[in-house]
C-alpha positions in Angstrom: 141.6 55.6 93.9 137.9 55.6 94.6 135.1 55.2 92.1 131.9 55.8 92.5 129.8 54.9 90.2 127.3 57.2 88.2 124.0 57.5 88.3 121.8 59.4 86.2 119.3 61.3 87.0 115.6 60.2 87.0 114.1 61.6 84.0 111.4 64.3 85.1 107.9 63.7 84.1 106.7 64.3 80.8 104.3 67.6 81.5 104.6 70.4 79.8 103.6 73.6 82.5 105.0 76.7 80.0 101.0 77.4 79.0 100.4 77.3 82.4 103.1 79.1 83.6 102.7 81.7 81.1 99.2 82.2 81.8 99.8 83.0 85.8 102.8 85.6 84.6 100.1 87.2 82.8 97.4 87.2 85.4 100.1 88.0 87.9 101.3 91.3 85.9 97.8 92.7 85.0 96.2 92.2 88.9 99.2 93.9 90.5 98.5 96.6 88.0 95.8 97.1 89.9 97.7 97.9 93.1 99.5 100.3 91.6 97.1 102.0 90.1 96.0 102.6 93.9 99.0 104.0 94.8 99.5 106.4 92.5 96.3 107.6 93.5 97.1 107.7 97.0 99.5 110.0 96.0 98.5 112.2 93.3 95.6 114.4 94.1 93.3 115.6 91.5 94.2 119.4 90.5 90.8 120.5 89.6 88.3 118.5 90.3 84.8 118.9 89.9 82.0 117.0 91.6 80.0 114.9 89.6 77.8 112.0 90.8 76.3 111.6 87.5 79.5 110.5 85.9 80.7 108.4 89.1 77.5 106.5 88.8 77.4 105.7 84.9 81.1 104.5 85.6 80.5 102.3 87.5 77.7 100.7 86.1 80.4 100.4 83.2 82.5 99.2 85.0 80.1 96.4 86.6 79.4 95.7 83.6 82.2 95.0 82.1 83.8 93.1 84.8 80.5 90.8 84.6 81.0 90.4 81.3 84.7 89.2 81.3 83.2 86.0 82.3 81.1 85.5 79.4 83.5 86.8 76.9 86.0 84.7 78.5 83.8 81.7 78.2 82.8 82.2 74.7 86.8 82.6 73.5 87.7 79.7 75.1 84.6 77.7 73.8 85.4 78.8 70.0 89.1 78.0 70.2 89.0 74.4 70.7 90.9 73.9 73.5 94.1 75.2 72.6 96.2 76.9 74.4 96.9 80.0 72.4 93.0 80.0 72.5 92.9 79.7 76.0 95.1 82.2 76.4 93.4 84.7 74.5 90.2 84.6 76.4 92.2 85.4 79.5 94.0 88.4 77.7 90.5 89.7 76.9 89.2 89.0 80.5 91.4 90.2 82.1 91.4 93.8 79.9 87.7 93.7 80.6 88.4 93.7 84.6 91.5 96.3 83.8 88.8 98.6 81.8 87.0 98.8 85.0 90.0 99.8 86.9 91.1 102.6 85.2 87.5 103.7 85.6 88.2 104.4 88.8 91.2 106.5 88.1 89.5 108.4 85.6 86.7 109.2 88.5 89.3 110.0 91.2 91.1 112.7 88.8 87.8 113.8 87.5 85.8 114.2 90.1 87.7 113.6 93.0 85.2 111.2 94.6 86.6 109.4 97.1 84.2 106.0 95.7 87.3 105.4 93.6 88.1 102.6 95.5 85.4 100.8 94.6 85.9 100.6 91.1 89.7 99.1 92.1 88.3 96.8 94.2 85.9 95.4 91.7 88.4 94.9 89.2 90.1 93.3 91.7 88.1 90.6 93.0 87.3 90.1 89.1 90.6 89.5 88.3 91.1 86.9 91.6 88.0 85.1 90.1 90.3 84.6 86.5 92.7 83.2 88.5 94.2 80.5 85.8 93.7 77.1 87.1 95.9 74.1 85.5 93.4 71.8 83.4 95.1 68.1 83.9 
């Protein structure tokens, strides 16, 4: 009879990803949201819509707004929770709602309204959202 003798394996590194893991499920869930959102719209069509360009345009200054202020709000969070991760996390929750608010913006317009420009709003959040990408702090 053979033996071979036993080895063990190398211990892994001592690094703790689960924040960071957690954090990119989260981003990961709320921008494909996004997508979807556009997809149901492509097929749903408004059942009575009613032109306004008055309401498409103080949407989307909202909505700029608010996806331009994600990054401040996100900022600010983070600075007051002293660098912890639940902290941490809770300024990208927030971000990221901000850049969802805009979103569903554009929904509201497209079964509203009817305007085609809803794209625009999706997109914003979008890019928004890519730009909160969580990034691992080593």
């Amino acid at each position: 009879m053979i033996r071979l003798p036993v080895v063990s394996p190398e211990p892994a590194p001592d690094r703790n990803d689960t924040p960071h893991r957690l954090e990119l499920i989260l981003w990961l869930a709320m921008t494909v949201s996004v997508g979807l959102y556009f997809l149901v719209l492509q097929f749903f069509e408004p059942a009575a819509a009613r032109d306004n360009p008055t309401l498409v345009t103080a949407l989307m200054v909202v909505a700029a707004g608010m996806a331009m202020a994600s990054f401040a709000v996100k900022q600010q969070i983070s600075a007051s929770a002293a660098d912890s991760a639940k902290g941490k996390r809770a300024a990208l929750i927030v971000a990221l709602a901000m850049c969802e608010a805009a979103a569903l913006f554009g929904v509201v317009v497209r079964f509203v309204t009817g305007s085609p420009r809803y794209w625009v709003f999706l997109a914003l959040a979008l890019a928004a959202m890519l730009l909160h990408y969580p990034r691992r702090e080593d």
